[in-house]
N, C-alpha and C positions, 0 to 999 in steps of 0.2 A: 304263604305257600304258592299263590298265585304268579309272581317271579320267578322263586326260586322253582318251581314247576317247567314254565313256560324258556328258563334257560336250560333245565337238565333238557326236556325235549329237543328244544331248538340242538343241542351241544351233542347228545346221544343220538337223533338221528341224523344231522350232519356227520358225525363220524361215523356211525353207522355207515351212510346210505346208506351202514352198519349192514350188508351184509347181503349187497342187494345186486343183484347184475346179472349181466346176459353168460357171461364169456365162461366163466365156471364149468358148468356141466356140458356144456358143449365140448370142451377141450378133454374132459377127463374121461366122456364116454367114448370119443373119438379115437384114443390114443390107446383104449383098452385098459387100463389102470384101474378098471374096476365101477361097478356101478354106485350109484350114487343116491342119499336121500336128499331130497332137495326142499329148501323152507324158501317160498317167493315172500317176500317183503313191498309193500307198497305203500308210503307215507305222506302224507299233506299236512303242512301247516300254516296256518294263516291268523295273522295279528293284526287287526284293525283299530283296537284299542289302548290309547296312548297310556292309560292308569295301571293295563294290566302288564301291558311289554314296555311300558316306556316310549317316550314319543322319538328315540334313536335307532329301536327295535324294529317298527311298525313294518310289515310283510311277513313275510316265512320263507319255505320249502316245498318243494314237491323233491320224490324220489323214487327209485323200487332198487330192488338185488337182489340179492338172495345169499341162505345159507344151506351150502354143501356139505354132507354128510358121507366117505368113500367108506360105504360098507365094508369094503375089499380090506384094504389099508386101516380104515379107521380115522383116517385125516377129515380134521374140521376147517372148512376153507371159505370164503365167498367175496362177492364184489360188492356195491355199490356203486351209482353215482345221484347224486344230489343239484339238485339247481335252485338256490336262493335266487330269492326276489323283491322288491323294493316297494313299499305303500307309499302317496296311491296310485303309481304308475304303470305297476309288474314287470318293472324293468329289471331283466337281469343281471344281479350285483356279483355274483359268485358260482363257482360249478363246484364242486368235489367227489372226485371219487376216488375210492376204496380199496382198499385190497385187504382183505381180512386175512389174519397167519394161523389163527385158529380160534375155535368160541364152544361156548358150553352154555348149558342153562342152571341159574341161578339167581337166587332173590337180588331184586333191583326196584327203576322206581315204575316198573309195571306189575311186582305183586314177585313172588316167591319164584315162578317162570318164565323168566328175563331173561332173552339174549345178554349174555359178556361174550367181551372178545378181544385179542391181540388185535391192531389193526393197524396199517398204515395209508391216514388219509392226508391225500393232492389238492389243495386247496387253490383255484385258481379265482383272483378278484383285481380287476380294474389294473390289468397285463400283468399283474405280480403273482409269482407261484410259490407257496408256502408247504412244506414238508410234513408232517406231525405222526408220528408214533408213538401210539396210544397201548396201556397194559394194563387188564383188566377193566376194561370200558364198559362200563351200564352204555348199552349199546341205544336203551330207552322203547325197545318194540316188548311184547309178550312174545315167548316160544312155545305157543301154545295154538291152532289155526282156527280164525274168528277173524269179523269187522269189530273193530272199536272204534265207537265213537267219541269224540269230546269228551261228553261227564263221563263215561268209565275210566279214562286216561289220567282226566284232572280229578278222580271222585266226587266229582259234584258239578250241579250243571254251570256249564261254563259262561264268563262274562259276556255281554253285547259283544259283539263283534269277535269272535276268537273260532278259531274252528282246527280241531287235528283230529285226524283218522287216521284209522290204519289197519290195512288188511295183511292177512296173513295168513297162505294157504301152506298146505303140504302134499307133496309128492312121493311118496316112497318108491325104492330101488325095485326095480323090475327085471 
C-alpha cells in the first residue's frame, strides 16, 4: 500500500495541482459570467525515505489551485500549478500546471469525496515540455474543506521521513 499510495499521491496531485490556481476566478468574475464557488487546494509532499518511495523517488511537491464552481453557467473549471523537487537538495526537477475542463466529486483514493476531473497538465522538466490529457483523474485531494495530515491521507501513521498535507478551504458565491 505504501508505494502504490505514495505514487497515486505523487501522480493525482501532480495532475491535479489538480485544480489549483490563481487565474480562474479572477477572470470569470471579472468578465461577469457569473459568480463562482470556489474550493482552494493546497498540497505538500515530501519523501525522504528510500524503502517507502524508492531511492529514484526521494523528494516531492508542493502546490495550490483551485476548483471553480460557475453557479450561473454551472461550469466546473480550475487551475493548478505544482513544483517538484529533488532529495536531498530541493532542487527544482519539474513545474506543472494545469488546466482543469471540468471535475466533480466522487469516490477515490481520499474516501468517497474525492475530487475527479478532466484535465490538461504542462509538464515542464530539465527544458523539456510534455503534454498530458487526463479523463476522469482521482485528482488525490478530498472535496470536502479540512487539514489532512499524513495518517488520515495514508490511513495510518506514516513511515520515518514521509510527510503529505493538504489543505482545503471553501468559498462560496457571493
Amino acid at each position: 500500500m505504501g508505494m502504490k499510495r505514495a505514487s497515486a499521491a505523487v501522480a493525482g496531485a501532480t495532475l491535479l495541482a489538480a485544480g489549483i490556481a490563481m487565474a480562474g476566478a479572477g477572470s470569470a468574475a471579472a468578465s461577469g459570467t457569473g459568480r463562482l464557488d470556489v474550493y482552494y487546494l493546497h498540497i505538500f509532499f515530501d519523501c525522504n525515505n528510500p524503502s517507502f518511495c524508492g531511492s529514484e523517488n526521494l523528494g516531492g511537491f508542493y502546490g495550490s489551485g483551485e476548483m471553480d464552481h460557475n453557479v450561473t453557467t454551472g461550469a466546473n473549471t480550475g487551475k493548478a500549478l505544482l513544483t517538484g523537487f529533488s532529495r536531498p537538495t530541493f532542487k527544482i526537477i519539474s513545474r506543472t500546471s494545469i488546466d482543469v475542463t471540468d471535475w466533480w466529486v466522487g469516490p477515490g483514493s481520499t474516501g468517497p469525496q474525492s475530487f475527479r476531473a478532466d484535465e490538461v497538465a504542462t509538464i515542464t522538466s530539465n527544458g523539456q515540455t510534455q503534454v498530458e490529457t487526463l479523463k476522469n483523474d482521482d485528482v488525490g485531494v478530498p472535496a470536502v474543506p479540512g487539514h489532512y495530515t499524513t495518517s488520515q491521507l495514508l490511513g495510518s501513521p506514516p513511515p520515518p521521513n514521509v510527510t503529505e498535507e493538504i489543505d482545503v478551504t471553501f468559498k462560496p458565491a457571493h
